[in-house]
N, C-alpha and C positions, 0 to 999 in steps of 0.2 A: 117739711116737704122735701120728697128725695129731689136728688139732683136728676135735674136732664138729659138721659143718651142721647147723645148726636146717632142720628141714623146712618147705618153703613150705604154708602154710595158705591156708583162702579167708577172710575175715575175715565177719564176719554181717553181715545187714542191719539198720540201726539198727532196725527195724520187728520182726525176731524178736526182739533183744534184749527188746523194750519187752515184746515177745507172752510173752515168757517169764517176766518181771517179774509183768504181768497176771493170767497162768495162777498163778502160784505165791502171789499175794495172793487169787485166787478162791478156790485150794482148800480155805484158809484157811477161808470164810466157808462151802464144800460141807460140808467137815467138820462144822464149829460144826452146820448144817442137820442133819446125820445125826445128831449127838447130842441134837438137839432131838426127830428123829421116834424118836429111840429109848426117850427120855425118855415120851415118848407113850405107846408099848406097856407100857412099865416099870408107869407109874402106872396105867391102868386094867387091870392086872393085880392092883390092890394093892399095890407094892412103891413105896419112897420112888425118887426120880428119882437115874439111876446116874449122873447129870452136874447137880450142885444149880445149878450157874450155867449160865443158856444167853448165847445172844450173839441181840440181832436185827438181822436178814439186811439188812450192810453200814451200819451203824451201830457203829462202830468202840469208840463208848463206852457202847453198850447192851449192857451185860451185867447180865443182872437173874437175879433169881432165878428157878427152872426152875418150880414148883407153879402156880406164880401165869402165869406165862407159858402155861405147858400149857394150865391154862382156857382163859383168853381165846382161846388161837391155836384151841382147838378149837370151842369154840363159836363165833368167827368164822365160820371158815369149815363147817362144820355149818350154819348159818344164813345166810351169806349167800354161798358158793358151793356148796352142796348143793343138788344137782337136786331141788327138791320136789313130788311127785306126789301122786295121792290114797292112798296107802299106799305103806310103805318096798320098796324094791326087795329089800332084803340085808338081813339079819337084824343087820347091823354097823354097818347106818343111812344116811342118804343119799348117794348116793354123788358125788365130785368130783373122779374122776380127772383128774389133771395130767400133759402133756410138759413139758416145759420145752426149752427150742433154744437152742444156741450159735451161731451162721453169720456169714460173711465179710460180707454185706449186708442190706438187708431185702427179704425174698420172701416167700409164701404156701406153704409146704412141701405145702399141702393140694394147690395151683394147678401146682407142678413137684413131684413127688412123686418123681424121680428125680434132683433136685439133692443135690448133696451139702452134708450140715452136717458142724460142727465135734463138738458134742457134741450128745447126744440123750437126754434123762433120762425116763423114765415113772416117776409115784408114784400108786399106787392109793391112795385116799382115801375111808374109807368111813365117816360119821359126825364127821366132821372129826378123823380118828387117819389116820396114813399107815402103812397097814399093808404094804406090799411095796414095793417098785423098782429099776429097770433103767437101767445106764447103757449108752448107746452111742456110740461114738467113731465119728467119718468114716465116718459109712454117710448110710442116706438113709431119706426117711417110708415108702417103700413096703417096703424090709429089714426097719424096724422093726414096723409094720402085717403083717407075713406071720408075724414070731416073735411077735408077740400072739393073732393067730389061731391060728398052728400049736399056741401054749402053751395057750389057752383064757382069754385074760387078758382081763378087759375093756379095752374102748378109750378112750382118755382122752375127758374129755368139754372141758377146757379144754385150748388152747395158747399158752404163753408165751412170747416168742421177743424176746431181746437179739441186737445184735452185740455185734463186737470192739471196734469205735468207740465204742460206747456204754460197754462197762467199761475200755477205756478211757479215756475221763473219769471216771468213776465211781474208779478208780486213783487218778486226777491230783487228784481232790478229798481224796481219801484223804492223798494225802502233802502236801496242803496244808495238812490236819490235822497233821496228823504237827507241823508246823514252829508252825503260829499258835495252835492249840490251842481254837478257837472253836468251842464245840459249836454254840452258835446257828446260827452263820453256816452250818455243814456242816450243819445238821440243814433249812435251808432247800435251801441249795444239793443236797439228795440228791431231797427233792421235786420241786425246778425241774428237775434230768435226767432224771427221769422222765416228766413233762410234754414238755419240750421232744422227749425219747425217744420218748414218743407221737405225739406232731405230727410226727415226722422218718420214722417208722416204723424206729425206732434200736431202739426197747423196744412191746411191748405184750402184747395179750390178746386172744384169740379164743374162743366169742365174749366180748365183755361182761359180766363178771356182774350181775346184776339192779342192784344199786346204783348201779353205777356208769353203766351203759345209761341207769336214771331220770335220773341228776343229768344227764349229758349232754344228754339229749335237752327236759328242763326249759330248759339254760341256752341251748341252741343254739335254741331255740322261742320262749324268752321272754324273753331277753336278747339281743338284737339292737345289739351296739356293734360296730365292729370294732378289733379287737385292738387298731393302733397310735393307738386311742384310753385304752389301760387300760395303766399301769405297774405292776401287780401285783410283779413282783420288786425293780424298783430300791425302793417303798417297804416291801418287806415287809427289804430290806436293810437301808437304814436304820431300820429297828423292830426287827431283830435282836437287840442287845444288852439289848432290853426283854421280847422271848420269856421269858414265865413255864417255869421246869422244868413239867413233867409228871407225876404220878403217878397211877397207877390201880391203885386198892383192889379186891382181885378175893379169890377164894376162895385161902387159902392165904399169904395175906400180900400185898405190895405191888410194883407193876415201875411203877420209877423211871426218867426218862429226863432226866438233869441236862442242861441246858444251862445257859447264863452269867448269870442274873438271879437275884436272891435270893427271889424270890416261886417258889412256885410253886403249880401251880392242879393241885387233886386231885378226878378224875375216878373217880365209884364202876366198878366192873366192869358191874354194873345198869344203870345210866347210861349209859354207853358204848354196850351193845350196842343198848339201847332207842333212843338216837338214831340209829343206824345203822338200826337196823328202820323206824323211822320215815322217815328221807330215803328207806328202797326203797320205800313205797308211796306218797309224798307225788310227787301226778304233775304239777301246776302250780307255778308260781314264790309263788301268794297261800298253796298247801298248805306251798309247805317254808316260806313264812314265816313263816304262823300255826303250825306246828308248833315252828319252832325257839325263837317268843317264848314258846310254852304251854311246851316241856323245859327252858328256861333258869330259867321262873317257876316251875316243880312243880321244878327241880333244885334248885335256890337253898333251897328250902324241904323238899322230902324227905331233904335232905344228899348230891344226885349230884353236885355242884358244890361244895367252896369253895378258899378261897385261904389258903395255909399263908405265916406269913411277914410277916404283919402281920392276926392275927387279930382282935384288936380292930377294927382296920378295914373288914375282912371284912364283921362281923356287921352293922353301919351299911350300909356299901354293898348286902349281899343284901336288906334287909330294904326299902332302896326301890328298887332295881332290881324288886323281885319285888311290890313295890304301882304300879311302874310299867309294868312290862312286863305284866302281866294288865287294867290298863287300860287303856291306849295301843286295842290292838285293838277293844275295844268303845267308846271314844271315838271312833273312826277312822270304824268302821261305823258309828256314826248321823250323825254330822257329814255321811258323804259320803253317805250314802242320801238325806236329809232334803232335797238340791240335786238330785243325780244317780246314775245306779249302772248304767254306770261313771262314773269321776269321772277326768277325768284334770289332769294338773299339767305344767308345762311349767318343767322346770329348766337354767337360763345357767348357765354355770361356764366360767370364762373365756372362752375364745374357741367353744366348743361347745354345743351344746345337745340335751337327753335330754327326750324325752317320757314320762314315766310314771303307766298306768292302771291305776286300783286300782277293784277288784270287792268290793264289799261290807269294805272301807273295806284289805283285802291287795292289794298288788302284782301285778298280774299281767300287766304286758307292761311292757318297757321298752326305746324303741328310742331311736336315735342318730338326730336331726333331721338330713337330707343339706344342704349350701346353705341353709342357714339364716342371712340375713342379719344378724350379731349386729355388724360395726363399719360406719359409716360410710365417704362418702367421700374422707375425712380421714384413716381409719383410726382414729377415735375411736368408744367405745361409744357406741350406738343406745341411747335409752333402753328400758327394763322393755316401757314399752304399746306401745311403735312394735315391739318385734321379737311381741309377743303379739298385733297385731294383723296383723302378715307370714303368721304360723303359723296363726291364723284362715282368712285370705285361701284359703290352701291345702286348704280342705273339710277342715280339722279343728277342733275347738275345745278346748281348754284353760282349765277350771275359774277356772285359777290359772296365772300366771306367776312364776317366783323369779328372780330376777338373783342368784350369786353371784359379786362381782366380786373376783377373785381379785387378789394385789399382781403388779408384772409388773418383773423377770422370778418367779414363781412355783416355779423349782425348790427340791427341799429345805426346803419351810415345809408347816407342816401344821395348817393352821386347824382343830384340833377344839374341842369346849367351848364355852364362853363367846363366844371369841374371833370368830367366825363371825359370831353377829350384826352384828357393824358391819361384815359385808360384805354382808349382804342387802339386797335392795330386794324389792319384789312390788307386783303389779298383777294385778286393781284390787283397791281401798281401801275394799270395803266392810266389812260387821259381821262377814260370816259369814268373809272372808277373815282376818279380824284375829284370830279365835276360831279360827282352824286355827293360824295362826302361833302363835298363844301357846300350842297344847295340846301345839308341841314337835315334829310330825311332819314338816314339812320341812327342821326341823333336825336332827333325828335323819337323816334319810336323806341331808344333806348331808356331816356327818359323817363316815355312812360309805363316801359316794362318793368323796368329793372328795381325802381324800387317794393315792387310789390314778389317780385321771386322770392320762396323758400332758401334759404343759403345757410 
């Protein structure tokens, strides 16, 4: 008997491989999702939840308990992507219909409505419960839009839409996990794709929902830096392994979300959602500020705040945290009224310089000084009053000048605390300036600028 030819094969493209790898790690997290919204209907039927453990969505080590999850995911979204009108539309409560879009690039499915996607999900959402949904493979907005009409289905009101690329990474961090084991590191790095996902148009939301629209449109108004002046991820990496766990105390018991620090900081369900309500109506930069220092003061002392994990210590720190943080603001506001209103300050940090104007003693513009002559022609620093009297020059005035002279080179050190002061200088040298400095407010706000600058 002759021997057997093996049949010639076409071999894959390393790119299905990987697409196959993807799909079969997504479906993973589809599923988990379905047993979440089934969980939903389960409970407000009455009946205890038919899956006690749920998982949240691509957080590999978030599996919490389902009661306590249920709440919050419903009154989340209930409150803050529920269409709210002057009376409910459905008897089932606001409604926030979701697509969700799988597709090869980023497009506007709305703007080519005859392009084709990968997957196509609609979840009717009525009261924040996901009460029906439809999957659709390789069709297109307008296939899908004709079976919602033809059925009588309402039409999603949000559209969410990833690539491949995008899970892609989201994969690749996954098995990253897998090997190093760092919740921290992964519980940042799943944030940062998201973002970076937004800005790519890799991932997003159409439109906006209310929260998120405010905080945007707050930071892009009134925080004026550009970008490759701010290192937000490399320092929030290196603070990684200091990331407190998380926990949040809701109806039904507790969803824990451990990462690698022994502390952790437990957040009420109450508390949560009120800071959340709060950032959506807070519409200037002095609002979200005065509001976020009033939730931290009434958290700190209602019990929506503390820290598990060295509670003795806890109680010391909230109790003047929460006699400083309720006076801070109204020290602020008479100091800066009593000169000017507004008041602005004019902050060096290293080689940069930020102007920031405070209204009735809050924050409320902070832009990035362009050509601001901060070194000589030596390349040595300009003292404090020569670069405060440059910034003059230019039809602005500045209250107050701070030099934070940073060490050089500056990467990886993070001057918080104490430490700070023997890097400041300021001009000028009168009473009232001396009496700002010592009440702490432009070192609190150095604090928490400075370690996050590009340098």
């Amino acid at each position: 008997m002759a021997n057997a030819q093996p049949q010639a094969t076409t071999p894959k493209h390393p790119r299905d491989e990987k697409r196959e790898k993807v799909w079969r790690w997504l479906r993973y997290y589809y599923h988990k999702w379905m047993e979440t919204c089934e969980n939903q209907r389960w409970i407000i039927e009455g009946r205890a939840p038919k899956y006690p453990q749920a998982l949240l969505p691509f957080i590999p080590f978030g599996f919490v308990p389902a009661e306590p999850y249920h709440y919050l995911l419903t009154s989340f979204v209930d409150g803050h992507l529920g269409v709210l009108g002057n009376k409910l539309v459905n008897p089932l409560g606001n409604p926030a219909h979701m697509a969700t879009i799988i597709q090869e690039e980023p497009f506007d499915v709305t703007e080519q409505p005859n392009r084709e996607v990968s997957y196509l999900m609609i979840e009717q959402v009525f009261g924040g419960i996901i009460t029906d949904f439809w999957m659709f493979e390789n069709t297109t907005w307008n296939k899908v839009t004709a079976f919602l009409q033809a059925n009588n289905i309402d039409m999603p009101i949000y559209r969410k839409g990833v690539t491949w690329a995008f899970l892609e990474k989201m994969y690749d961090r996954h098995q990253k996990w897998l090997i190093d084991g760092f919740n921290s590191t992964y519980f940042l790095d799943f944030f940062r794709a998201i973002f970076d996902g937004i800005d790519s148009g890799d991932a997003g939301i159409q439109p906006q929902p209310p929260m998120l629209k405010n905080l945007l449109d707050v930071l892009n108004t009134h925080v004026q830096i550009p970008a490759d002046k701010i290192n937000l991820w490399g320092t929030l990496d290196i603070l990684a392994p200091n990331l407190p766990s998380i926990q949040i105390e809701g109806r039904g018991g507790s969803i824990p979300i451990t990462l690698d620090s022994p502390f952790t900081l437990v957040v009420s369900e109450a508390g949560l959602l009120a800071m959340l309500d709060g950032l959506k109506y807070s519409r200037t930069l002095g609002e979200v500020t005065l509001f976020m220092i009033g939730f931290v003061g009434r958290g700190l002392q209602a019990g929506w705040l503390q820290l598990k994990g060295a509670r003795w210590v806890s109680k010391l720190v909230a109790w003047r945290m929460r006699r400083k943080l309720i006076a801070l603001p109204k020290k602020v506001s008479m100091m800066t009224q009593l000169l000017a209103n507004p008041f602005r300050i004019l902050l060096i940090v290293g080689k940069n310089a930020f102007s920031v104007e405070l209204v009735d003693g809050n924050p409320e513009l902070i832009r990035y000084e362009e050509d601001l002559p901060i070194l000589d022609a030596e390349n040595k620093r300009r003292p404090v009053d020569d670069v405060w009297r440059e910034f003059c020059k230019r039809g602005k005035y500045a209250h107050v000048a701070v030099d934070v002279n940073l060490p050089d080179p500056y990467a990886g050190r993070f001057p918080v605390g104490n430490d700070i002061e023997d890097m400041i200088s300021y001009y000028p040298k009168n009473d009232f300036v001396r009496y700002i400095m010592r009440q702490g407010l432009v070192k609190m706000f150095a604090n928490l600028v400075v370690p996050f600058l590009a340098e």
